[in-house]
N, C-alpha and C positions, 0 to 999 in steps of 0.2 A: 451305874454298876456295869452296864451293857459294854460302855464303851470303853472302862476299863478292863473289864475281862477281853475283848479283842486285843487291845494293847497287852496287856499280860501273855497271851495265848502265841499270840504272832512274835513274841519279844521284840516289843515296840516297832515290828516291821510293816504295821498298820494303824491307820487311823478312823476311826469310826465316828461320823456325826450324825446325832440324830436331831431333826430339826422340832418334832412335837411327840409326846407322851399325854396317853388318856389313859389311863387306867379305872377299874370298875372292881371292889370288891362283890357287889351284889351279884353281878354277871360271869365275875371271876374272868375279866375280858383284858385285853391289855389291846392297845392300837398305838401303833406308832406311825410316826407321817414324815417323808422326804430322807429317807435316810441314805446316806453316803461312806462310801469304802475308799480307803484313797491311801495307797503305798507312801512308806515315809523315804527318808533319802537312803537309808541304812538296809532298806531293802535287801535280802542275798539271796543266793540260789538255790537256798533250801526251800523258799518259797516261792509260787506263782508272781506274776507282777500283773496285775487286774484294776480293774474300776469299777464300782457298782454301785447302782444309782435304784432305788425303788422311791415309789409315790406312797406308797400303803402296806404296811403287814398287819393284819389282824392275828390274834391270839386268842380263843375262845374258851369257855368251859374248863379251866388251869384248876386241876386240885392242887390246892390250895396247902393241903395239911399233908400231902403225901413232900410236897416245894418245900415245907418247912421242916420235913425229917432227912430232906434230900433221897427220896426212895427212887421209883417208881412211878415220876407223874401223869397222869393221866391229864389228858388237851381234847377236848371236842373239835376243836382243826386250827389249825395255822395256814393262813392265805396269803400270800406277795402280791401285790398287783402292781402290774405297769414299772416292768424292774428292766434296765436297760444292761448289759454287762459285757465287758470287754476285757476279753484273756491278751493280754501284751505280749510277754515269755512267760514258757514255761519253764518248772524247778528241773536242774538239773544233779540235784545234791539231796540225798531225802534222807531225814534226822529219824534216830530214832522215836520220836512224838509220832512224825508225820508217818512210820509205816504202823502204829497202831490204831486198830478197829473205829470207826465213829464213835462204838458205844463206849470205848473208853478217854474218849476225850469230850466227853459233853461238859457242858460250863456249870459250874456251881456245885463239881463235885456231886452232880447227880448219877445215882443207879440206874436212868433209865428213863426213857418218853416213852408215853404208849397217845399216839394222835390217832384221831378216828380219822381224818381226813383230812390230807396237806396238799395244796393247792395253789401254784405256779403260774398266773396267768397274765396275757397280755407282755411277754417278753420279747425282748430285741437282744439277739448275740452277735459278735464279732469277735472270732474264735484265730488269734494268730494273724492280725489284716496287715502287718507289715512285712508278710514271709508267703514264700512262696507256695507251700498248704494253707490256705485258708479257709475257712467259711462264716456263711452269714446268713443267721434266720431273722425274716423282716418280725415273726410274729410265731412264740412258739410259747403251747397251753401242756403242763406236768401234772396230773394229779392221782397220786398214793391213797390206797385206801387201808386202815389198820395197820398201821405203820406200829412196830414194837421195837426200839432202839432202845437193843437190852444185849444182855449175853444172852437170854432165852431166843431174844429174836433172833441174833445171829447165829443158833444152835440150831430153828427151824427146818428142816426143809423144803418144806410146804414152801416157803418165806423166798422171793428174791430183793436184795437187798433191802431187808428188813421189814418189805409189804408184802399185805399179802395179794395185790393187784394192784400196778399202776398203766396208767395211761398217757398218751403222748400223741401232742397236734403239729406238726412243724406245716408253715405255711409261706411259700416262697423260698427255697433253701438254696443259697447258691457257692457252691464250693469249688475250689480248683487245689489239685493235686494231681503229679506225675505227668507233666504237662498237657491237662484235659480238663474243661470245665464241666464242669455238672449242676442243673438247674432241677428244680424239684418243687412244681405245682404247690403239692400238699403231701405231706406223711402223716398215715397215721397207724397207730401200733398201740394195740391191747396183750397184756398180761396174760387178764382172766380169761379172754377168747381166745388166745393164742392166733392173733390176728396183726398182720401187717400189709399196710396199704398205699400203692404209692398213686399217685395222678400226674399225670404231665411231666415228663421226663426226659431230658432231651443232654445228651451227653457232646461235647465237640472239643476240638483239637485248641487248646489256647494261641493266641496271637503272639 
């Protein structure tokens, strides 16, 4: 079903494989393993052109009975791990699907995720590497806390993009843009502290 609602959503402009499914009603758990994103030939410009590659997503604590009225589901956390991801081009044509809200494109004709905790980690980006803006994190950690992808949550204010505190590790960042490289140690940047942090920074004129 996963992989046909991608296909359905991207109008066959994506392929989705997923290499293993564990599912647990006791635990209300889902885990899936090795899954892969992969543009079909039909590709256009109202989409991204990307690759994405994860080792692991865990899905925890899924009510279960809110899933089957399509409400509202409540998730104890959703985890990626070790997800590698490559933006090719970007959309340069955007439909009208693609300018509506997240919370009104969620799969399964759900009302709404409410996740206590979603969490991004052990990631490799390569953001545009055949263009002349680029960049590239060896190693970067995402993680949301009380995340409500709702209309409620996107009425919040308290809320940035639908958390209500997330966090971010970028470790080795190395970009070039306007002809000047820029190298970046570690970043890191809190919501709830209102805290950003750089180390090791060293900017120079490209070759």
């Amino acid at each position: 079903t996963l992989e046909q609602q991608v296909t359905a959503q991207t109008h066959d402009q994506y392929h989705l494989q997923i290499g293993a499914l564990h599912s647990s009603l006791w635990q209300r758990a889902i885990r899936l393993q090795h899954l892969r994103l992969r543009p079909t030939a039909i590709v256009a410009d109202t989409l991204p052109r990307l690759r994405l590659d994860v080792a692991r997503l865990n899905v925890t604590g899924v009510g279960l009975w809110a899933l089957l009225r399509k409400g509202v589901v409540p998730i104890d956390s959703v985890v990626l791990d070790s997800a590698h991801l490559e933006v090719l081009v970007l959309a340069t044509q955007l439909t009208k699907n693609t300018k509506k809200p997240l919370h009104k494109r969620l799969p399964l004709q759900l009302q709404g995720l409410e996740i206590g905790y979603f969490g991004l980690q052990h990631t490799q980006t390569n953001y545009l590497p055949d263009t002349p803006t680029k960049v590239h994190f060896r190693e970067a950690t995402l993680s949301a806390h009380d995340l409500l992808i709702s209309p409620a949550g996107a009425a919040d204010s308290q809320r940035l993009g639908y958390a209500a505190a997330w966090n971010l590790t970028l470790l080795h960042t190395q970009a070039q843009a306007a002809g000047h490289g820029i190298i970046i140690g570690k970043l890191q940047a809190s919501t709830a502290d209102k805290r950003l942090q750089l180390d090791s920074v060293r900017v120079q004129p490209s070759e």
